[in-house]
C-alpha positions as a printed NumPy array, in Angstrom:
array([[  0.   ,   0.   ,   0.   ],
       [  1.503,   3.383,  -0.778],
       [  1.434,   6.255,   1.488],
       [ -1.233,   8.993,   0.536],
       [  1.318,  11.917,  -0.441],
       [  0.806,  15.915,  -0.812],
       [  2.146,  18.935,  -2.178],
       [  1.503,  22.198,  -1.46 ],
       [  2.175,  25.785,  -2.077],
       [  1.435,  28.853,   0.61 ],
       [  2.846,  31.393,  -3.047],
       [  0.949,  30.033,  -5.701],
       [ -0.441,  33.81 ,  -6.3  ],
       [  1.056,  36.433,  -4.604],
       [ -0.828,  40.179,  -4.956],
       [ -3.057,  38.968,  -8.104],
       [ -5.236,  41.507,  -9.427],
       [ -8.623,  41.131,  -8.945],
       [ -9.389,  43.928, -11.198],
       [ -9.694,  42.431, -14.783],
       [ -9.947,  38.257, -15.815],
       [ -7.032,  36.38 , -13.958],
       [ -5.706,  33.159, -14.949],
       [ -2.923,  31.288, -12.28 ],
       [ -0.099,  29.192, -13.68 ],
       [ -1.045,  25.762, -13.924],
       [ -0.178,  22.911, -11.424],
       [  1.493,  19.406, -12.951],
       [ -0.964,  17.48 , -10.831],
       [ -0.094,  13.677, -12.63 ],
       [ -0.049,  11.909,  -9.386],
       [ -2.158,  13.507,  -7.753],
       [ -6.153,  13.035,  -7.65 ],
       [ -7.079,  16.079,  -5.261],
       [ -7.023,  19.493,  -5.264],
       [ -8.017,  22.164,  -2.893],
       [ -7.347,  25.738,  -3.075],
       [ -7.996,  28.598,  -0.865],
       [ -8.656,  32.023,  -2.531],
       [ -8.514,  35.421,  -0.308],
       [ -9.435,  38.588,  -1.431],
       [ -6.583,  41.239,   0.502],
       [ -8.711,  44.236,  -0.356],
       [-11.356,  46.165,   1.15 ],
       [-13.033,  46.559,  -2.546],
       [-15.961,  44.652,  -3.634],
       [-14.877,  42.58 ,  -6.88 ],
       [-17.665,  40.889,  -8.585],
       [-17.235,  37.584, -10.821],
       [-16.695,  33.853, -10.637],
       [-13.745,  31.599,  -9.339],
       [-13.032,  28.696, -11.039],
       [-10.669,  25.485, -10.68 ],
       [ -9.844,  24.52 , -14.316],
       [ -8.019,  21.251, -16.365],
       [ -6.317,  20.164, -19.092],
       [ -4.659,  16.719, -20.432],
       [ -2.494,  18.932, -22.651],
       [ -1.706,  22.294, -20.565],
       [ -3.202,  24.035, -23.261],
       [ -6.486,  23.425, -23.698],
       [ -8.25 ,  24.152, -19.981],
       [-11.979,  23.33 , -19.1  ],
       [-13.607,  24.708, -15.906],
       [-13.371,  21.227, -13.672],
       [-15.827,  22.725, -10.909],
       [-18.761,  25.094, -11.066],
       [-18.794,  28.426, -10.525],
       [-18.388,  29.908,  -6.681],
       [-19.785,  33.61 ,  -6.798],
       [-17.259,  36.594,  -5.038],
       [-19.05 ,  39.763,  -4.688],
       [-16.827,  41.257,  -1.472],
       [-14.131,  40.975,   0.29 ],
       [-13.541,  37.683,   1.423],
       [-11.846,  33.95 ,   1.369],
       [-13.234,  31.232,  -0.934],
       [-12.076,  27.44 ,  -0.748],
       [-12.627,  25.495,  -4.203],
       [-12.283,  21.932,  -4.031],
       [-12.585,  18.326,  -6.196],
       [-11.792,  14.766,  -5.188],
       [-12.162,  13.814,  -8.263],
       [ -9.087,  14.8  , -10.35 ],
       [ -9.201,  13.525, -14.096],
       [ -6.321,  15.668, -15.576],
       [ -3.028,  16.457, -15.472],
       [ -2.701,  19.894, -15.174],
       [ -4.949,  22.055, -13.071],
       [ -5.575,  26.282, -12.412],
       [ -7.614,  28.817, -10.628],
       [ -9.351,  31.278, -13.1  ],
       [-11.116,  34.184, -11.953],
       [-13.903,  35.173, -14.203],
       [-14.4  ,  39.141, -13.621],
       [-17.265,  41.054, -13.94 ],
       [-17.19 ,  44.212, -12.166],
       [-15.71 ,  46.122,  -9.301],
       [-12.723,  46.091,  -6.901],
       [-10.539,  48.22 ,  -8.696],
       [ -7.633,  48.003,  -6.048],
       [ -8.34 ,  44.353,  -4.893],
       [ -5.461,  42.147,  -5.043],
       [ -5.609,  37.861,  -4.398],
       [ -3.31 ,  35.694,  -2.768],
       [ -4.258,  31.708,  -3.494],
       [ -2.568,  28.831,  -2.067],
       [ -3.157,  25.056,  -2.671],
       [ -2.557,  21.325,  -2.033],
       [ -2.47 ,  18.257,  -4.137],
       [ -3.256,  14.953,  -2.503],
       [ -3.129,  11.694,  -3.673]])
């Protein structure tokens, strides 16, 4: 039996705007068959759009891999799936509106 194993990173985005579309490096998740990542919004503004965790067998084509969680203030969002198909995985933040001066920070960990 092999011993569950995780990775992490506490950087993944550092000061991201939250001002305009944002799309996070992707993650070489191969081994891996979980992902959860936890979104906070360092601003007092009030950005308006959608988060999404995305995929991709290629690292260039990238689907959205979980539906959409609505932001619409300041405030921390955790996106999550157990059920990781793909090898390569991202946040995307679909923008709509608002928080001109907001900035992200996302971390995130991989389990097996």
């Amino acid at each position: 039996m092999n011993p569950v194993q995780y990775r992490n990173s506490t950087t993944y985005v550092v000061a991201g705007a939250f001002s305009a579309d944002l799309t996070a490096p992707s993650i070489d998740a191969a081994q891996f068959r979980s992902v959860s990542m936890t979104v906070v919004n360092n601003g007092t503004n009030t950005p308006v759009g959608n988060l999404y965790l995305q995929g991709s067998d290629d690292n260039e084509t990238f689907v959205n891999i979980t539906t959409a969680t609505a932001v619409s203030g300041a405030e921390n969002n955790i996106l999550q799936t157990d059920e990781l198909t793909c090898r390569y995985t991202r946040l995307f933040w679909d923008y709509a509106s608002g928080g001109a001066t907001s900035l992200v920070s996302a971390s995130y960990t991989l389990k097996s």
